[in-house]
LOVEX-443542 format. One line per field, with one value per atom (N, C-alpha, C, O): atom name; x, y, z. Coordinates in steps of 0.2 Angstrom, whole numbers, plus 5000, padded with zeros to 4 digits. Layout:
atome (CA ...)
x (X ...)
y (Y ...)
z (Z ...)
***
This chain:
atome (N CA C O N CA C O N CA C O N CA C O N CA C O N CA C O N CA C O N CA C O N CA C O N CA C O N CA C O N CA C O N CA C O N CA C O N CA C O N CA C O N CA C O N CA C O N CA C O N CA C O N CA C O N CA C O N CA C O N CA C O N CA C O N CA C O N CA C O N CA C O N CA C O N CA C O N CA C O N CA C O N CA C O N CA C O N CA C O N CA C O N CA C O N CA C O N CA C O N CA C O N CA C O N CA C O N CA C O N CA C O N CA C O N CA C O N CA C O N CA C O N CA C O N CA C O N CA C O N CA C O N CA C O N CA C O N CA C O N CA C O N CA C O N CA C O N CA C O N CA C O N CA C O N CA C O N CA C O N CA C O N CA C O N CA C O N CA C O N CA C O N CA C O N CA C O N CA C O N CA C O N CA C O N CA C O N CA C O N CA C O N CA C O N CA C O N CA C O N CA C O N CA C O N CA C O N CA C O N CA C O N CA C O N CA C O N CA C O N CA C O N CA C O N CA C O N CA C O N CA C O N CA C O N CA C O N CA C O N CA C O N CA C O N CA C O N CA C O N CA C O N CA C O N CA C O N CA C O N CA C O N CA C O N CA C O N CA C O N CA C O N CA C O N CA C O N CA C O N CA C O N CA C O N CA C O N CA C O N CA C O N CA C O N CA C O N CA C O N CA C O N CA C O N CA C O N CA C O N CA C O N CA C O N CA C O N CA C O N CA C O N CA C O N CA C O N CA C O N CA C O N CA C O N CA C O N CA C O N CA C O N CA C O N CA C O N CA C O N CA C O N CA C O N CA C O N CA C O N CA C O N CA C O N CA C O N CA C O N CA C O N CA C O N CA C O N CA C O N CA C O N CA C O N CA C O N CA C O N CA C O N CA C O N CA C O N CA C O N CA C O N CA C O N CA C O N CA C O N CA C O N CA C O N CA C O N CA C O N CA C O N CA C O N CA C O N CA C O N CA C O N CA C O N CA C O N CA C O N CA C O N CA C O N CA C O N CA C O N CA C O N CA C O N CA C O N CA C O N CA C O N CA C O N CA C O N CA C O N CA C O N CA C O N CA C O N CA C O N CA C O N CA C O N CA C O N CA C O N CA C O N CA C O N CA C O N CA C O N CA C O N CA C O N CA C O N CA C O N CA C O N CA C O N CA C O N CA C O N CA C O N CA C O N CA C O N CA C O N CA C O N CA C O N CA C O N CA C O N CA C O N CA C O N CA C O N CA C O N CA C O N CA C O N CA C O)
x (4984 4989 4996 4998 4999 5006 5011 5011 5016 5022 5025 5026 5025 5027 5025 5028 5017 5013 5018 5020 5017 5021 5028 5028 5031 5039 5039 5042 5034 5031 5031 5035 5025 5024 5029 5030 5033 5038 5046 5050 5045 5050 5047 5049 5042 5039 5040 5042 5038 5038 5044 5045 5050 5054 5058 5060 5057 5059 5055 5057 5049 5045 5049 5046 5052 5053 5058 5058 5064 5072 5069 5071 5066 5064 5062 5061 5060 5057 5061 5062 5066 5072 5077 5082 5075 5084 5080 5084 5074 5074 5069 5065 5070 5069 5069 5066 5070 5070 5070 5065 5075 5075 5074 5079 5067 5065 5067 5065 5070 5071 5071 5075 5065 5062 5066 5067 5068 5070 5065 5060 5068 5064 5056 5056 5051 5044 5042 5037 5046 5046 5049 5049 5054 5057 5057 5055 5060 5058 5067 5072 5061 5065 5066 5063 5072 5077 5077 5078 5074 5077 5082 5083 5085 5092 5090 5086 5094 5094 5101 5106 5100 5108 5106 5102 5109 5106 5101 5097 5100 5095 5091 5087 5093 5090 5087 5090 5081 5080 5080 5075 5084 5084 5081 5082 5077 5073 5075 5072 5078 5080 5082 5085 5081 5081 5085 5090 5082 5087 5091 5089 5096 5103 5103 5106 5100 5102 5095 5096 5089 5082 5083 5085 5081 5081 5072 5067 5071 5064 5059 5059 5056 5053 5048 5042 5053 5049 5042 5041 5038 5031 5029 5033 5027 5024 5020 5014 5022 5019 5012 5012 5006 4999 4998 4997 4999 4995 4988 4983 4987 4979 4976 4978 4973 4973 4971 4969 4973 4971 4966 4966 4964 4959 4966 4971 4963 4966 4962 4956 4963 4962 4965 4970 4963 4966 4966 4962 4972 4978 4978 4983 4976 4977 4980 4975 4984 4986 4988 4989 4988 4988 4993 4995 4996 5000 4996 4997 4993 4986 4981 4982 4976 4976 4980 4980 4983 4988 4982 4977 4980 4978 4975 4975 4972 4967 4963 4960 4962 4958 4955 4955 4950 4946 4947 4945 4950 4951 4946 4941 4948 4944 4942 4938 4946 4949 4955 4958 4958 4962 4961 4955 4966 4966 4973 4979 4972 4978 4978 4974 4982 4986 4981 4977 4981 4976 4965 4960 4966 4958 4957 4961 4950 4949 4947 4944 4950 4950 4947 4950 4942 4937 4943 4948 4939 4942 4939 4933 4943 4941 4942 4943 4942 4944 4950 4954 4948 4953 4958 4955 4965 4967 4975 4978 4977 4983 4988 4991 4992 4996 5003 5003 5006 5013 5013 5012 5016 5019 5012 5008 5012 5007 5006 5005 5006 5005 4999 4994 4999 4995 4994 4998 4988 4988 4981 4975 4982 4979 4977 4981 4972 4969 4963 4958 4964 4962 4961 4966 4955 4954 4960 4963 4961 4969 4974 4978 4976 4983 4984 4980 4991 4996 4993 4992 4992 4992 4997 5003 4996 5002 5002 4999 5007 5008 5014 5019 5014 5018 5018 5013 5022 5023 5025 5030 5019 5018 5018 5015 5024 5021 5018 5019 5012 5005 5007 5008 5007 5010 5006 5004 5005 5001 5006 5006 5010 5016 5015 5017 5011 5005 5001 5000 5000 4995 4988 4984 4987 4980 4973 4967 4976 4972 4971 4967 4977 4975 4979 4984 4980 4986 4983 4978 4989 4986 4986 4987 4985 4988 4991 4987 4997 4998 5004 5009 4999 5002 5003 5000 5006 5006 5005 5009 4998 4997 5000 5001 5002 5005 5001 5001 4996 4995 4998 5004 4992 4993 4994 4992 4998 4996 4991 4990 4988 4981 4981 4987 4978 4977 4973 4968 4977 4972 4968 4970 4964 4963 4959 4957 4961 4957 4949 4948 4946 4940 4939 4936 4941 4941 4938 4940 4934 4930 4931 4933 4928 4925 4917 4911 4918 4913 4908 4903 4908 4903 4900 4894 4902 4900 4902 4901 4906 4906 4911 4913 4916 4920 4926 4927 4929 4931 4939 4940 4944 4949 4957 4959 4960 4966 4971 4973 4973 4977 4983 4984 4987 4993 4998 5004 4995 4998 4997 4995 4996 4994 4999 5003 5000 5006 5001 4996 5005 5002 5008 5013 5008 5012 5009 5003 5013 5009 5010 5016 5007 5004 5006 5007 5007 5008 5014 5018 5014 5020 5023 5019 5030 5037 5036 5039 5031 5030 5037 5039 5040 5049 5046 5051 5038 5038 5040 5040 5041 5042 5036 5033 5037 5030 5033 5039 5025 5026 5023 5021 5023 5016 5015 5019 5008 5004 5003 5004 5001 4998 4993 4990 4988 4982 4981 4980 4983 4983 4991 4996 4990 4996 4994 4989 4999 4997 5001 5006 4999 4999 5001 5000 5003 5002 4996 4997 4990 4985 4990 4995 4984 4986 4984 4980 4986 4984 4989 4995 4987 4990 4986 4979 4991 4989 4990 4995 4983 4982 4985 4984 4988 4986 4986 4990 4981 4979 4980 4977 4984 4984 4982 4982 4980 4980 4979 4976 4982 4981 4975 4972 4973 4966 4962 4957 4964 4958 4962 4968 4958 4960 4960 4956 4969 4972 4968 4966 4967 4966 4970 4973 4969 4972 4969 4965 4969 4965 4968 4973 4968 4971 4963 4957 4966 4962 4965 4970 4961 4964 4961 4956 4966 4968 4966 4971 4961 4959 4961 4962 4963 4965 4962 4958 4962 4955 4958 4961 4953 4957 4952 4952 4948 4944 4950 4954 4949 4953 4951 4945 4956 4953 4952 4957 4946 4946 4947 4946 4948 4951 4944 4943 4939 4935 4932 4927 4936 4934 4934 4938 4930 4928 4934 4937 4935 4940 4935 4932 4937 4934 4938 4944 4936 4939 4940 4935 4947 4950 4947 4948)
y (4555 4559 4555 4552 4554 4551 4554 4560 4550 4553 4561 4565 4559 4566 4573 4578 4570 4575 4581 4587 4574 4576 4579 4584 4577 4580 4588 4593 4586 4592 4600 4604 4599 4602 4604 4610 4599 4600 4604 4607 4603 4607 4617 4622 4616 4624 4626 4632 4620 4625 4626 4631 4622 4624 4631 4635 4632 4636 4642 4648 4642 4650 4650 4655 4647 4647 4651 4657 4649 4652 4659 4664 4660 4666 4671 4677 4667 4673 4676 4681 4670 4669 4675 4679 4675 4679 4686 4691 4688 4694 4699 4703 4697 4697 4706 4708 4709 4714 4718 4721 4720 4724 4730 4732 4735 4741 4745 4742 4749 4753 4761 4766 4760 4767 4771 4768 4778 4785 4788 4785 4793 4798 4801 4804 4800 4801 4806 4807 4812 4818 4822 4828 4818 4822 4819 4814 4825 4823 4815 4814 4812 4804 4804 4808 4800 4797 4793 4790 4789 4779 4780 4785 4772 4771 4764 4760 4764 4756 4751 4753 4746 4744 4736 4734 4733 4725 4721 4719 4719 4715 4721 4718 4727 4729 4738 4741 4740 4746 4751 4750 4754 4760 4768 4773 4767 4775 4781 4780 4784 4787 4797 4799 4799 4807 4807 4804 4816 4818 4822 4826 4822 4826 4833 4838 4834 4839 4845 4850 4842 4845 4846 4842 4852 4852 4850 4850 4848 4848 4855 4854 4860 4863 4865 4864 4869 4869 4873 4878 4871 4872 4881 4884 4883 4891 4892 4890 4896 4898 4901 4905 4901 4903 4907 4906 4914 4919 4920 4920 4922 4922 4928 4929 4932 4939 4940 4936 4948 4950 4957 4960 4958 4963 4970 4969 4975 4981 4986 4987 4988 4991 4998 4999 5003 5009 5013 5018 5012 5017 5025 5027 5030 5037 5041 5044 5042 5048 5053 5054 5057 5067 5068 5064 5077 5078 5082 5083 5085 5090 5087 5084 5089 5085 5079 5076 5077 5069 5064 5067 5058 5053 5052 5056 5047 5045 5049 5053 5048 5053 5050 5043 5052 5047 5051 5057 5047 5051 5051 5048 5057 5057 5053 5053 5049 5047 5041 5042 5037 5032 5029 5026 5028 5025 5019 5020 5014 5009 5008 5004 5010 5010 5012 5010 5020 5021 5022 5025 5016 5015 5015 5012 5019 5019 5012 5007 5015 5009 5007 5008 5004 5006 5001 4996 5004 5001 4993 4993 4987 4983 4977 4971 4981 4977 4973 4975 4965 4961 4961 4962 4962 4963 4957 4955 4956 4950 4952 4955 4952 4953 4956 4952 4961 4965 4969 4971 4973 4980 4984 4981 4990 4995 5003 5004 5007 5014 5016 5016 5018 5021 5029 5032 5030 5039 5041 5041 5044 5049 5054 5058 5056 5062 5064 5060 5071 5071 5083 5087 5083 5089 5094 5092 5100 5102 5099 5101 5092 5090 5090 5091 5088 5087 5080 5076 5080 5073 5070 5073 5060 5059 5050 5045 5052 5045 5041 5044 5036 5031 5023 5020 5020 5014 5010 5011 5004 5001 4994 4993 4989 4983 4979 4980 4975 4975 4966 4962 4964 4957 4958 4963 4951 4949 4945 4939 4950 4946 4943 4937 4945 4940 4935 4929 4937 4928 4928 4924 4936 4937 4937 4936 4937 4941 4947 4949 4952 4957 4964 4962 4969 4973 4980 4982 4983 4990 4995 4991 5000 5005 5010 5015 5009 5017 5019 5017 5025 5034 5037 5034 5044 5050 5054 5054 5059 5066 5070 5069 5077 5081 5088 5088 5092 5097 5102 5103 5106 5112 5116 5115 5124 5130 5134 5135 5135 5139 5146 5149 5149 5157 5159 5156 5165 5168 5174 5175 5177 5184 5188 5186 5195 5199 5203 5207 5200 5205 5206 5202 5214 5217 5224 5228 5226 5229 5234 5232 5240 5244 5242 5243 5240 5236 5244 5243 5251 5253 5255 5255 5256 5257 5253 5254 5248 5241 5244 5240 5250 5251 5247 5245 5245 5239 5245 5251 5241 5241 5238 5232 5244 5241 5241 5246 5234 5233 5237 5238 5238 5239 5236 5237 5230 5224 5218 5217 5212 5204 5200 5199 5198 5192 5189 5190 5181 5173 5169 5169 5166 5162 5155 5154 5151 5143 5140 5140 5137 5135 5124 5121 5122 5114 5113 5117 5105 5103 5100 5097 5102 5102 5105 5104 5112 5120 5121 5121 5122 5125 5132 5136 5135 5141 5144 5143 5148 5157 5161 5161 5165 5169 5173 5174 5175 5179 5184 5186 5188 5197 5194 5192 5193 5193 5199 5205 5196 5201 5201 5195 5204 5202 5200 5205 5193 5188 5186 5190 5180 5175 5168 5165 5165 5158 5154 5155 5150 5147 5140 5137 5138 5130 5129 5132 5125 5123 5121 5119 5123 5122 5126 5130 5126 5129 5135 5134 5140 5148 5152 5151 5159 5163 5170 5172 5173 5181 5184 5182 5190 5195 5203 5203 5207 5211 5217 5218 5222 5229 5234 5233 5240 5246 5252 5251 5259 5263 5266 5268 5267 5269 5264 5265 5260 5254 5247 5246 5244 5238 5234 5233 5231 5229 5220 5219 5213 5209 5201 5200 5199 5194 5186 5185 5180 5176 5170 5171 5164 5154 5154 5155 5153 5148 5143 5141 5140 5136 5136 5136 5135 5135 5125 5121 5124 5115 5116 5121 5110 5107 5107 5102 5116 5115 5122 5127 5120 5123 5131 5136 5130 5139 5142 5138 5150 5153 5154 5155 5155 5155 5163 5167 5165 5172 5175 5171 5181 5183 5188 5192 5185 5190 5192 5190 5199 5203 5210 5214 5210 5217 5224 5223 5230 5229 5237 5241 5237 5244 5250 5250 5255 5260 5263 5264 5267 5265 5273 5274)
z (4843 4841 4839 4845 4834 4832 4836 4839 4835 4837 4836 4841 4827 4823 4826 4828 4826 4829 4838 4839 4841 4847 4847 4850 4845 4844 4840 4841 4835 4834 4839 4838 4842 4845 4851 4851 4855 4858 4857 4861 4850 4848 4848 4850 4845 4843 4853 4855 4857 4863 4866 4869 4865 4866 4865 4869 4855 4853 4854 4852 4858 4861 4868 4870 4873 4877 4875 4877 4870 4872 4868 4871 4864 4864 4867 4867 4871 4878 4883 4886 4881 4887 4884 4886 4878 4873 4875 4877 4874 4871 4878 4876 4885 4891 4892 4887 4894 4897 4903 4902 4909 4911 4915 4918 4917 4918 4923 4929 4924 4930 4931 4929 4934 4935 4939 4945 4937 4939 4946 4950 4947 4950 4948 4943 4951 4946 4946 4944 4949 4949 4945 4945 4941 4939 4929 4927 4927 4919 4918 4920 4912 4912 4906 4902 4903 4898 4900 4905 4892 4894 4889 4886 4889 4886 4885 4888 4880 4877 4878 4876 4882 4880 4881 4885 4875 4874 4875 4870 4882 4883 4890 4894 4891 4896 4894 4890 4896 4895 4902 4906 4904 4910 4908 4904 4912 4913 4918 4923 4918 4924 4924 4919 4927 4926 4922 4921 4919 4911 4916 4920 4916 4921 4919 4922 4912 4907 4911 4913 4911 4916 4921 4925 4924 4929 4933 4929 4939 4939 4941 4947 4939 4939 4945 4945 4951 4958 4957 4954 4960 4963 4963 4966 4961 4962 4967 4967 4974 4978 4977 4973 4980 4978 4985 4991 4980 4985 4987 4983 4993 4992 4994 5000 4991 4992 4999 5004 5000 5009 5005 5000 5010 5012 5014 5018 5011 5013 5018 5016 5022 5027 5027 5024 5029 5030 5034 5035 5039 5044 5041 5044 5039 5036 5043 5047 5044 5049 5046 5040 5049 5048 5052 5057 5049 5055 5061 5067 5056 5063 5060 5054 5063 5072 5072 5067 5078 5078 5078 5081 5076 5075 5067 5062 5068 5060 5058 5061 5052 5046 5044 5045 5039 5034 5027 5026 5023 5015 5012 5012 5008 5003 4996 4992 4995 4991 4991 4997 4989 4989 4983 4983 4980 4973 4971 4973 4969 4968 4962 4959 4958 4949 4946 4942 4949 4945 4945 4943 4949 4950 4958 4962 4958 4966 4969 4967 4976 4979 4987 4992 4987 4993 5000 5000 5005 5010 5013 5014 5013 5013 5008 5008 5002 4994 4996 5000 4991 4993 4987 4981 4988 4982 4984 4989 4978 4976 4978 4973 4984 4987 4980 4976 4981 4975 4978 4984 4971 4971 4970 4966 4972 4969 4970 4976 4966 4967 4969 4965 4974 4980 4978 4976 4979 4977 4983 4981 4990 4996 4995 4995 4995 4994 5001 5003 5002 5010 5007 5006 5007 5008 5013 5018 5010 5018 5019 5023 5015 5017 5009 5005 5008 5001 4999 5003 4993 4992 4991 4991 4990 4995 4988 4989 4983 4979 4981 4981 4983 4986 4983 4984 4981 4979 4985 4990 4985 4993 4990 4985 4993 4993 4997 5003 4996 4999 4998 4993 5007 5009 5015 5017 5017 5022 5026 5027 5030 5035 5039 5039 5043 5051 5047 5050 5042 5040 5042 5044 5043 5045 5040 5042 5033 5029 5028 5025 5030 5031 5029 5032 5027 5025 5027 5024 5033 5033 5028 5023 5026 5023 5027 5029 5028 5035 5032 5031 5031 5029 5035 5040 5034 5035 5031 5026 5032 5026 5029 5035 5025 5030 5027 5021 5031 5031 5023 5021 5021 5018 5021 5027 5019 5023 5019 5013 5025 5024 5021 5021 5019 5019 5024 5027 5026 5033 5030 5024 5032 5028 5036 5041 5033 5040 5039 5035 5043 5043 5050 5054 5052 5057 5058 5054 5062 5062 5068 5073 5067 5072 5076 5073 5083 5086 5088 5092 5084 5087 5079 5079 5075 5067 5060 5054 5064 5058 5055 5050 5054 5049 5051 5056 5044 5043 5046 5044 5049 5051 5049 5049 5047 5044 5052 5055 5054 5061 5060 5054 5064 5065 5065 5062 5068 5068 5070 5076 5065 5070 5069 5064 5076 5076 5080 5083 5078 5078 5081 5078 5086 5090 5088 5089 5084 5088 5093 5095 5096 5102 5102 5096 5107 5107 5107 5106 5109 5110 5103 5099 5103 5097 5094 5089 5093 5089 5089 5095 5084 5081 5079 5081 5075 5074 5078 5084 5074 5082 5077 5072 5083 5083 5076 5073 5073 5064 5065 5071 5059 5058 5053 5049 5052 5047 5043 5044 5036 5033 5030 5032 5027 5024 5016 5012 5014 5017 5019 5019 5021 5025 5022 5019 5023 5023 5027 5026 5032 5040 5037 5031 5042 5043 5049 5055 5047 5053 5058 5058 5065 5071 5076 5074 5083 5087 5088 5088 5088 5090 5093 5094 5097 5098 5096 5095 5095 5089 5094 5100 5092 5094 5089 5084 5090 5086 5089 5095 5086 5088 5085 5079 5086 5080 5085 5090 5084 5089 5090 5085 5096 5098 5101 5105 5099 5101 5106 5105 5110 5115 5111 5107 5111 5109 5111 5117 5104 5107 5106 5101 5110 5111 5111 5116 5107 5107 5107 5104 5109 5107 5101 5102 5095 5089 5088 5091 5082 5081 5072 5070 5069 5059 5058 5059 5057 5055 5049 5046 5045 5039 5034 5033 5027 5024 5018 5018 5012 5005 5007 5004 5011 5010 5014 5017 5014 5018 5025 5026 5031 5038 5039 5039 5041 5042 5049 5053 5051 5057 5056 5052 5061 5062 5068 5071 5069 5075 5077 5074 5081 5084 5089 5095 5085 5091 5092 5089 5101 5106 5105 5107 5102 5105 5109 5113 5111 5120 5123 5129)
***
């Protein structure tokens, strides 16, 4: 290899050197969470959050709960079993796991009112689990009378039936029936009069239910 050759070369490595040297770079990375803007300025490139974005917090993941169902009544006092329960619409068996929200609830229970209600359905305890607890509140019944003559079956028109209800926090006061009536179920006490005959006196009790409850008895003549 000549000289030329050498100088040669030494020049070209030079001049890749200062090239490397002039046109260098920089990098300086941002937040990786969050959205980035680079910028140019001379010899250096900067990446760092756009201030203009914000970053786009995380969506909490509900996980559905099983529905359960609490149904209380006002008579008899404790749990019931419905006929029916339906959520937006479509029925809704007990147990079904459903996506914690808002939802319209619709109760249906033979004898009581039905009962539509907008329930938000959350799993507070962290159980999996979401009760449904209502209160249904009773229809009033019809009463009707079939009262008789206990020696020839003829049917008798009373003089008079009152009904007392019976239990604790009864606000009614005693009533006269007519033929028909319509009652709030519960426990009462009849009493039946008509003259000539032994007046009588009874504790029933009116359960929760769309037939009518019939008064059927015998009365002696006196």
């Amino acid at each position: 290899m000549n000289l030329m050759k050498v100088k040669t070369i030494l020049v070209l490595c030079i001049l890749g050197i200062c090239f490397l040297i002039g046109c260098k770079q920089t990098v300086v990375i941002g937040d990786e969470k969050a959205p980035i803007v680079s910028e140019n300025s001379g010899d250096s490139v900067t990446i760092r959050p756009n201030p203009g974005v914000s970053p786009q917090p995380s969506i909490p993941i509900s996980n559905p709960v099983r529905v359960i169902f609490q149904i209380r009544a006002e008579f008899p006092s404790g749990s019931v079993t419905p006929d029916r329960v339906s959520m937006n619409g479509q029925v809704l068996q007990e147990n079904t796991s459903v996506t914690p929200g808002t939802y319209n609830f619709a109760i249906e229970k033979r004898g009581y009112e039905p009962l539509s209600q907008e329930i938000n359905v959350q799993d507070s305890d962290y159980d999996g689990i979401f009760e449904l607890n209502v209160l249904l509140k009773t229809k009033q019944r019809i009463v009707v009378f079939d009262i008789r003559d206990v020696k020839t079956n003829a049917v008798l028109a009373p003089d008079q039936v009152t009904m007392m209800p019976l239990g604790e926090g009864t606000q009614e006061q005693k009533s006269i029936l007519s033929d028909p009536s319509y009652v709030k179920p519960g426990r009462a006490k009849i009493v039946i009069q008509k003259q000539g005959y032994a007046p009588i006196s009874e504790d029933i009790l009116i359960d929760p239910d769309e037939d009518p409850y019939v008064l059927h008895y015998q009365m002696t003549p006196q």
